[in-house]
PQR file of N, CA, C, O and H, with PARSE charges and radii, in Angstrom:
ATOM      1  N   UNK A   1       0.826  -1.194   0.000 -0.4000 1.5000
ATOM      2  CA  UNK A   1       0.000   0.000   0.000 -0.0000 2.0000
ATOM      3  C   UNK A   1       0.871   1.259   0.000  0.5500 1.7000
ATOM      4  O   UNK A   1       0.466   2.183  -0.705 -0.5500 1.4000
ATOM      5  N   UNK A   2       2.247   1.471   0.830 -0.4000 1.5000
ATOM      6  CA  UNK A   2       2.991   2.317   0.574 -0.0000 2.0000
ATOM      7  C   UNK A   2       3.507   3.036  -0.559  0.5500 1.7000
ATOM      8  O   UNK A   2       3.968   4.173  -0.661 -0.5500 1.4000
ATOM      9  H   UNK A   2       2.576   0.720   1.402  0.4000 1.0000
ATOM     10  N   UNK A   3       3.203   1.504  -1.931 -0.4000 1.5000
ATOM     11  CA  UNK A   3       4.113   1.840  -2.546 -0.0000 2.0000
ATOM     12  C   UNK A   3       3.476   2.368  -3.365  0.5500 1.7000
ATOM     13  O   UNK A   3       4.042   3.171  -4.108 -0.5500 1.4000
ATOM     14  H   UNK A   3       2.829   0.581  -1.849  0.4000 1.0000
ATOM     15  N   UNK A   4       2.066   2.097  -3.514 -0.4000 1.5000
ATOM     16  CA  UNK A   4       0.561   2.720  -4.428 -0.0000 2.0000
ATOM     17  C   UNK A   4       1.091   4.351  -4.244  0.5500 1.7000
ATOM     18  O   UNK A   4       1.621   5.136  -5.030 -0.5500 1.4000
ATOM     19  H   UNK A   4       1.606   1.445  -2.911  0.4000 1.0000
ATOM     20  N   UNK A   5       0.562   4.483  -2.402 -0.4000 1.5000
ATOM     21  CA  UNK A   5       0.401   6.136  -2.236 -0.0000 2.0000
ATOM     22  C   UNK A   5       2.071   6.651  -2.351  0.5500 1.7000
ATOM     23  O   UNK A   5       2.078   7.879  -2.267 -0.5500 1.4000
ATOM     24  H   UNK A   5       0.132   3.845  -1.763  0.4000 1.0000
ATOM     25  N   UNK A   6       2.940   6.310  -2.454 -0.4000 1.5000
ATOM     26  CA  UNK A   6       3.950   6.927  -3.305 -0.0000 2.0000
ATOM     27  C   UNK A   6       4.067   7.484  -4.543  0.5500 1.7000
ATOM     28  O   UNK A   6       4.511   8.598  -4.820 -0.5500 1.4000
ATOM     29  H   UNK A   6       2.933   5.313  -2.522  0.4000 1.0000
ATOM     30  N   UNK A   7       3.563   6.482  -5.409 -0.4000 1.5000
ATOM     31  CA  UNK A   7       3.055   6.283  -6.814 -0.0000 2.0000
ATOM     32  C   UNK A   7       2.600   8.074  -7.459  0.5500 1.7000
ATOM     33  O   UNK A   7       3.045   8.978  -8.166 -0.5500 1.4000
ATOM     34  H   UNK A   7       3.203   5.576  -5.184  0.4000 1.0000
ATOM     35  N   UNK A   8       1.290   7.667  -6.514 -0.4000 1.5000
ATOM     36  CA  UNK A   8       0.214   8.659  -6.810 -0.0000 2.0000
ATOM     37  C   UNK A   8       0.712   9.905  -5.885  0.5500 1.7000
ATOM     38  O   UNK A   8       0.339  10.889  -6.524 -0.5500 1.4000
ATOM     39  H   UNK A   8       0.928   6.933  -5.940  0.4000 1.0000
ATOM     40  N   UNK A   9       1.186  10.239  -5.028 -0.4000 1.5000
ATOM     41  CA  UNK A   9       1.735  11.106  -4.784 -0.0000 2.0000
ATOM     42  C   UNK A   9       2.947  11.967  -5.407  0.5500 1.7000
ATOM     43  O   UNK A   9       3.044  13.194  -5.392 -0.5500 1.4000
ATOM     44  H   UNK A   9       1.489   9.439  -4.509  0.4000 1.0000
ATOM     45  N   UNK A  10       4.051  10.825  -6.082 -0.4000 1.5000
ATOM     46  CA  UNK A  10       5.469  11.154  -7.200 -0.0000 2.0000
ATOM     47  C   UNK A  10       4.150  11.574  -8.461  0.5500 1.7000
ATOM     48  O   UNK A  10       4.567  12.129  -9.478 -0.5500 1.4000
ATOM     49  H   UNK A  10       3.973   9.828  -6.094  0.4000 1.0000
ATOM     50  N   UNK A  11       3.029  11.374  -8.387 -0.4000 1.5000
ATOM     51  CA  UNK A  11       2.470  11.807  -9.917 -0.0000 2.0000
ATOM     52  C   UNK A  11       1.904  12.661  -9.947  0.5500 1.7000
ATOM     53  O   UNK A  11       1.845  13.357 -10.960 -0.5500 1.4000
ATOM     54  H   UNK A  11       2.690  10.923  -7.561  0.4000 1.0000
ATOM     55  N   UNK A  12       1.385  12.885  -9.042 -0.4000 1.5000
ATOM     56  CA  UNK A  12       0.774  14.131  -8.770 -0.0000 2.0000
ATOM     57  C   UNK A  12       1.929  15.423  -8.753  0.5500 1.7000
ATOM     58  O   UNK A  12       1.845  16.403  -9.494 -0.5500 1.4000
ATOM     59  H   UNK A  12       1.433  12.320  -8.219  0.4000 1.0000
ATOM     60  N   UNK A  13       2.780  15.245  -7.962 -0.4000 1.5000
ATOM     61  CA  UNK A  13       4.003  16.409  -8.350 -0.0000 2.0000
ATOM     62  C   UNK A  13       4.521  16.427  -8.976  0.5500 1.7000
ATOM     63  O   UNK A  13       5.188  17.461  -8.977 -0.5500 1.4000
ATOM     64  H   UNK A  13       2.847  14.449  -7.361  0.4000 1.0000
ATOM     65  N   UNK A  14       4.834  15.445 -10.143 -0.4000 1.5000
ATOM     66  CA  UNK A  14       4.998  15.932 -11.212 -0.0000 2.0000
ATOM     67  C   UNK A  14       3.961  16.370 -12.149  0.5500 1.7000
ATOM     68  O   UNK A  14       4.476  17.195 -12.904 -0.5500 1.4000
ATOM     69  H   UNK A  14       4.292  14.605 -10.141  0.4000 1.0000
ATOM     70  N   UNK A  15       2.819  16.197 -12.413 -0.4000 1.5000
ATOM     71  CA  UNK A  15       1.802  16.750 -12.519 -0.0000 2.0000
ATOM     72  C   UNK A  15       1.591  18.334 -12.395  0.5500 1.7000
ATOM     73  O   UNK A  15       1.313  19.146 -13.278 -0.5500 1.4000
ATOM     74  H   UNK A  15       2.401  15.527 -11.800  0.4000 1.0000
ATOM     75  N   UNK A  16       1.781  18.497 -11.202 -0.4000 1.5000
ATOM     76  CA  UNK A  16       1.694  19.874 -11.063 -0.0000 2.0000
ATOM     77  C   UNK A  16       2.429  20.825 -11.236  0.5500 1.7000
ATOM     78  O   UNK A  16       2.034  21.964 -11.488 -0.5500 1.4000
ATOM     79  H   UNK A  16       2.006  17.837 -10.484  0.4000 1.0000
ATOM     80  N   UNK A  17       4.059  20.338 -11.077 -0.4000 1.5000
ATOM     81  CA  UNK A  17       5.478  20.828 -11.626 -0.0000 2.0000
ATOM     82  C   UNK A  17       5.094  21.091 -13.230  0.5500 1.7000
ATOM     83  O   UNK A  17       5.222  22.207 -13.734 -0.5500 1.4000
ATOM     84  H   UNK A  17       4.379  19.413 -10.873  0.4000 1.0000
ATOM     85  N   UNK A  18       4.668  20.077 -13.881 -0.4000 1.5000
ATOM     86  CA  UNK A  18       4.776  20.514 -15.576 -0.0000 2.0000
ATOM     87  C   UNK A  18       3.511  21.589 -15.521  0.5500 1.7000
ATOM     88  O   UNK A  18       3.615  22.507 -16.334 -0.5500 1.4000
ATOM     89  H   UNK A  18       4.563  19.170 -13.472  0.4000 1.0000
ATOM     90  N   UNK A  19       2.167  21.605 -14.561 -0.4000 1.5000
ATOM     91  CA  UNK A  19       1.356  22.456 -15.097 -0.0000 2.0000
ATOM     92  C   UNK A  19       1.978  23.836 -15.088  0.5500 1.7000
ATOM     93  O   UNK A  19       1.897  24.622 -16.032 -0.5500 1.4000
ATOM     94  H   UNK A  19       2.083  20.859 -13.900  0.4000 1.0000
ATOM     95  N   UNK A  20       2.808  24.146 -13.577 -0.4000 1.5000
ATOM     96  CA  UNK A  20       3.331  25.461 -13.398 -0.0000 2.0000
ATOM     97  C   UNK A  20       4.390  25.725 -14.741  0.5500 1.7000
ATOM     98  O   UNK A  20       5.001  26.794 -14.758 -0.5500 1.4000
ATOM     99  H   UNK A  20       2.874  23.508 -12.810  0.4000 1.0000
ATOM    100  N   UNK A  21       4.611  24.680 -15.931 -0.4000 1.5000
ATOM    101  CA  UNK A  21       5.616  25.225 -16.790 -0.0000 2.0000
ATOM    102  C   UNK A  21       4.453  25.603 -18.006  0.5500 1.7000
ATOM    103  O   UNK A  21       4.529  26.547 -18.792 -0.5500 1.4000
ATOM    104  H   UNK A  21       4.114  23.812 -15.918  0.4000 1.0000
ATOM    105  N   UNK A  22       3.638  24.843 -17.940 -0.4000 1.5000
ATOM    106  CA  UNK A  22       3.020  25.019 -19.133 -0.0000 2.0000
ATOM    107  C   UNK A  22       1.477  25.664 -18.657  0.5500 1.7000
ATOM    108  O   UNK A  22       0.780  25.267 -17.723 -0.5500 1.4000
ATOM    109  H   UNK A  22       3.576  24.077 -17.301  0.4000 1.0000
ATOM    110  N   UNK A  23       1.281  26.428 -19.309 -0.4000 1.5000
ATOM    111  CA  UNK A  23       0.074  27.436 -18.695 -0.0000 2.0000
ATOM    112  C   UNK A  23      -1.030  26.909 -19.830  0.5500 1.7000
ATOM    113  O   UNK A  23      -1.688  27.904 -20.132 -0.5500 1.4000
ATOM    114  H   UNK A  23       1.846  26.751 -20.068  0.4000 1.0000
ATOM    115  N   UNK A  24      -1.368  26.083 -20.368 -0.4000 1.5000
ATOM    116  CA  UNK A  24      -2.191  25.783 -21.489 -0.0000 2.0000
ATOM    117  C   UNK A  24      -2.941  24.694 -21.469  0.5500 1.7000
ATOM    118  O   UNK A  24      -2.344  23.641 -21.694 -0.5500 1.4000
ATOM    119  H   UNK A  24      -0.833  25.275 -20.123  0.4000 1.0000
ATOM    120  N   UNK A  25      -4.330  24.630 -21.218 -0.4000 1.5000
ATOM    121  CA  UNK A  25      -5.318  23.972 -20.686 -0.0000 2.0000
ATOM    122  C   UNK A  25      -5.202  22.274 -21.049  0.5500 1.7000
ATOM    123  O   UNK A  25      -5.080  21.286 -20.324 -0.5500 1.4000
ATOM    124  H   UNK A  25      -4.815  25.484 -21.034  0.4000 1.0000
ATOM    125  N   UNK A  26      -5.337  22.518 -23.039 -0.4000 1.5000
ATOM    126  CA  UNK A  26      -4.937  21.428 -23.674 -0.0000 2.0000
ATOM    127  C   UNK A  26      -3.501  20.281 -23.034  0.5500 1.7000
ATOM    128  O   UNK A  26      -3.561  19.063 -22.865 -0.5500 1.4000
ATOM    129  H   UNK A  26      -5.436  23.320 -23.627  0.4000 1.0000
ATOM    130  N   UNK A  27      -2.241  21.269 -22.781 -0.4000 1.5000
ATOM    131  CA  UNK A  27      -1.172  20.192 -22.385 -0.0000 2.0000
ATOM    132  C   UNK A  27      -1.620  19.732 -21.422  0.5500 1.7000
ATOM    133  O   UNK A  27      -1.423  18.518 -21.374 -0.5500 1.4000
ATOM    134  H   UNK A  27      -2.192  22.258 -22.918  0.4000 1.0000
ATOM    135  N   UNK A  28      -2.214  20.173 -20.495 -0.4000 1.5000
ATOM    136  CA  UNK A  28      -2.388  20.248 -19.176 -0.0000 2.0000
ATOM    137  C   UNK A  28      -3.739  18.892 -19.490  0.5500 1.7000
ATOM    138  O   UNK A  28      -3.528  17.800 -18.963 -0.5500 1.4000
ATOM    139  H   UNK A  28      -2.374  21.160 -20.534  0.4000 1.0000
ATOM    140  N   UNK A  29      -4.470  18.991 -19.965 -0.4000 1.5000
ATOM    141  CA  UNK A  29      -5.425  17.637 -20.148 -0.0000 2.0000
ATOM    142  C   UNK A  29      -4.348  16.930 -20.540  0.5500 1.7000
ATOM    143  O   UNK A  29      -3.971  16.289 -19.559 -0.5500 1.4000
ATOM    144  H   UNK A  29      -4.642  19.879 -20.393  0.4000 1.0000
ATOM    145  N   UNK A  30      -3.473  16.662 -21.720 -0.4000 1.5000
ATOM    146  CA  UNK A  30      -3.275  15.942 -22.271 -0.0000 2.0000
ATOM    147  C   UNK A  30      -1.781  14.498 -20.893  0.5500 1.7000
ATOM    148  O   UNK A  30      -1.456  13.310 -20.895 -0.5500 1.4000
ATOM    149  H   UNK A  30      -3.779  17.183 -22.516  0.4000 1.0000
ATOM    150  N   UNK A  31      -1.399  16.013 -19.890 -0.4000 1.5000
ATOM    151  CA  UNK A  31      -0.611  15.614 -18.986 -0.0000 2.0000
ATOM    152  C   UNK A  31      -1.472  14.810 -18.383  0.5500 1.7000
ATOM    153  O   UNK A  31      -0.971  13.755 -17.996 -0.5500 1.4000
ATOM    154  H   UNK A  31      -1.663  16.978 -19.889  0.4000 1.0000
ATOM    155  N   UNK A  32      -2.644  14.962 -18.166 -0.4000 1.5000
ATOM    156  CA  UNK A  32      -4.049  14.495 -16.810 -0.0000 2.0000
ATOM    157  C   UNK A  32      -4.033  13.157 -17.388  0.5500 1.7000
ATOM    158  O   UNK A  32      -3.936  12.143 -16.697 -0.5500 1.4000
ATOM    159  H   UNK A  32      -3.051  15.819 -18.480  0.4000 1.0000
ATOM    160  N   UNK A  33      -4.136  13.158 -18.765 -0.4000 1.5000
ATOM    161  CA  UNK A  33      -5.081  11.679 -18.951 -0.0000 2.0000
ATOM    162  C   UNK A  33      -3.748  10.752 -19.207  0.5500 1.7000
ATOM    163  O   UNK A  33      -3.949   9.554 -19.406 -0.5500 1.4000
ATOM    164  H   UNK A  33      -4.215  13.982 -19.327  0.4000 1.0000
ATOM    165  N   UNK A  34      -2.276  11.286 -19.213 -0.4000 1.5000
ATOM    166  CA  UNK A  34      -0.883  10.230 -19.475 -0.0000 2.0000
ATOM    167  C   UNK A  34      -0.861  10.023 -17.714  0.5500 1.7000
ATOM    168  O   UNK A  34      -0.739   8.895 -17.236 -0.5500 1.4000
ATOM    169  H   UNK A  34      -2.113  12.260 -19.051  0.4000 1.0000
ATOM    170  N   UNK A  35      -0.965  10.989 -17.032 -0.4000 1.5000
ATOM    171  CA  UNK A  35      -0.917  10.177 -15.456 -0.0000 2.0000
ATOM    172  C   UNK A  35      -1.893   9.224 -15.274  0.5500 1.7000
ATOM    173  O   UNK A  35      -1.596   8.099 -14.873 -0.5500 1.4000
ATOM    174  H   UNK A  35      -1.063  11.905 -17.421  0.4000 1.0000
ATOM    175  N   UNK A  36      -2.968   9.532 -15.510 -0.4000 1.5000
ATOM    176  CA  UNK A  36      -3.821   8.796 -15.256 -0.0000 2.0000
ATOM    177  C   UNK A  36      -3.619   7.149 -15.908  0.5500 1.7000
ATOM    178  O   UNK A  36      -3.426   6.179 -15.175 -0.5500 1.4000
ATOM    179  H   UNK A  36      -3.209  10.446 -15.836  0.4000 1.0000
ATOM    180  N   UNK A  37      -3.696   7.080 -17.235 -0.4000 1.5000
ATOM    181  CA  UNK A  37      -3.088   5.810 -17.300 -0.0000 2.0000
ATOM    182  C   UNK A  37      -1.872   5.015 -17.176  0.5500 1.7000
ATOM    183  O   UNK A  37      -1.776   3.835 -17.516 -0.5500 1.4000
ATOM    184  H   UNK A  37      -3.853   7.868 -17.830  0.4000 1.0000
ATOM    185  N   UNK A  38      -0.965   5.721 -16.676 -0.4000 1.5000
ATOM    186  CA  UNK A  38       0.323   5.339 -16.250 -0.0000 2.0000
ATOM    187  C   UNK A  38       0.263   4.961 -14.796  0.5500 1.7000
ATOM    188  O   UNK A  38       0.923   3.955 -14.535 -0.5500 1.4000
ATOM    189  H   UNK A  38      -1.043   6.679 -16.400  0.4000 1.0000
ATOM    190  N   UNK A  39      -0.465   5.605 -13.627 -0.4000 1.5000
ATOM    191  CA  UNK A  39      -0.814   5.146 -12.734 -0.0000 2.0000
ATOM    192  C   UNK A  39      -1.748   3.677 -12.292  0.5500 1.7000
ATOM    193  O   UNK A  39      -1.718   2.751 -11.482 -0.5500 1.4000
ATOM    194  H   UNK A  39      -1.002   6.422 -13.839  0.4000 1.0000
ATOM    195  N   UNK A  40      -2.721   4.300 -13.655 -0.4000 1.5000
ATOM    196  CA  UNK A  40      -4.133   2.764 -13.656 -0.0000 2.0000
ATOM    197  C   UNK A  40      -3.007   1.688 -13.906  0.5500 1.7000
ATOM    198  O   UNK A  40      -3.056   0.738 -13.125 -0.5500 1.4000
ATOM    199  H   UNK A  40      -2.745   5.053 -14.313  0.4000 1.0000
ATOM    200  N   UNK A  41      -1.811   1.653 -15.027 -0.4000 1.5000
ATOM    201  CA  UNK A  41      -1.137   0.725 -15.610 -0.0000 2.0000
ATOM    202  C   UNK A  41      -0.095   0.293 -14.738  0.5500 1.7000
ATOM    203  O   UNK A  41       0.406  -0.767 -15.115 -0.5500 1.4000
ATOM    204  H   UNK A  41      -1.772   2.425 -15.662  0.4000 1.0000
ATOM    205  N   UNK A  42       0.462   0.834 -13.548 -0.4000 1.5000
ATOM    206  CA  UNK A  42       1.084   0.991 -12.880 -0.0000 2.0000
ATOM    207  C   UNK A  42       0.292  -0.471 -11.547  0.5500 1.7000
ATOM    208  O   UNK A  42       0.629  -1.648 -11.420 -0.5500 1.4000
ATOM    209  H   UNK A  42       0.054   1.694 -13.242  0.4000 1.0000
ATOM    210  N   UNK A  43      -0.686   0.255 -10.879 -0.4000 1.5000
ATOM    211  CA  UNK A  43      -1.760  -0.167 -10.460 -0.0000 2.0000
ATOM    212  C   UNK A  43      -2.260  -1.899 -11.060  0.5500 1.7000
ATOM    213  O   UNK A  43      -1.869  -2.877 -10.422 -0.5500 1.4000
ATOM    214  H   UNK A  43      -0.960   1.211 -10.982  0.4000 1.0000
ATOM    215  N   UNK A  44      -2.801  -2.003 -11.838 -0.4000 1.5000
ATOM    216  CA  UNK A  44      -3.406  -3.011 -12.420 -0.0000 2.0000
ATOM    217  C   UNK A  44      -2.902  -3.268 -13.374  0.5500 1.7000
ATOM    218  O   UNK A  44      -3.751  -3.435 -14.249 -0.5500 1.4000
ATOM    219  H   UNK A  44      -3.118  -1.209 -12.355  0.4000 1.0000
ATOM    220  N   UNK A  45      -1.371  -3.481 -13.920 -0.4000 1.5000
ATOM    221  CA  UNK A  45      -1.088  -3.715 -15.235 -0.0000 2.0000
ATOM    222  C   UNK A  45      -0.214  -5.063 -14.469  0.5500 1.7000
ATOM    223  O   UNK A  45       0.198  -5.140 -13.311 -0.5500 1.4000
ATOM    224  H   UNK A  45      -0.681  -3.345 -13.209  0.4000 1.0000
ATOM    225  N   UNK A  46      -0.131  -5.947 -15.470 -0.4000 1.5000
ATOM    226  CA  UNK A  46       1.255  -7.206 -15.000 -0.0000 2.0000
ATOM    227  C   UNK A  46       1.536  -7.293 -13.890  0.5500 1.7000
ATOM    228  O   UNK A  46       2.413  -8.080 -13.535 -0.5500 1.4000
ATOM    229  H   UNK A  46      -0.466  -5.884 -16.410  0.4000 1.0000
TER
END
């Protein structure tokens, strides 16, 4: 379980690190939905 809320915590800051570089709604979705399945895949993959 540690290693989940690590996970999602290292993704979330980076997450938010690239939003503060990029001010543009589009990257900024396009960042949302690569965490998101990198985490789900992370999570429930192999």
């Amino acid at each position: 379980m540690k290693k989940i809320i690590g996970l999602v915590s290292f993704l979330i800051a980076i997450g938010m690190l690239i939003m503060l570089i990029a001010h543009n709604r589009l990257i900024g979705m396009v960042i949302i939905a690569l965490l998101l399945f990198l985490g789900y895949h992370c999570i429930c993959g192999d």
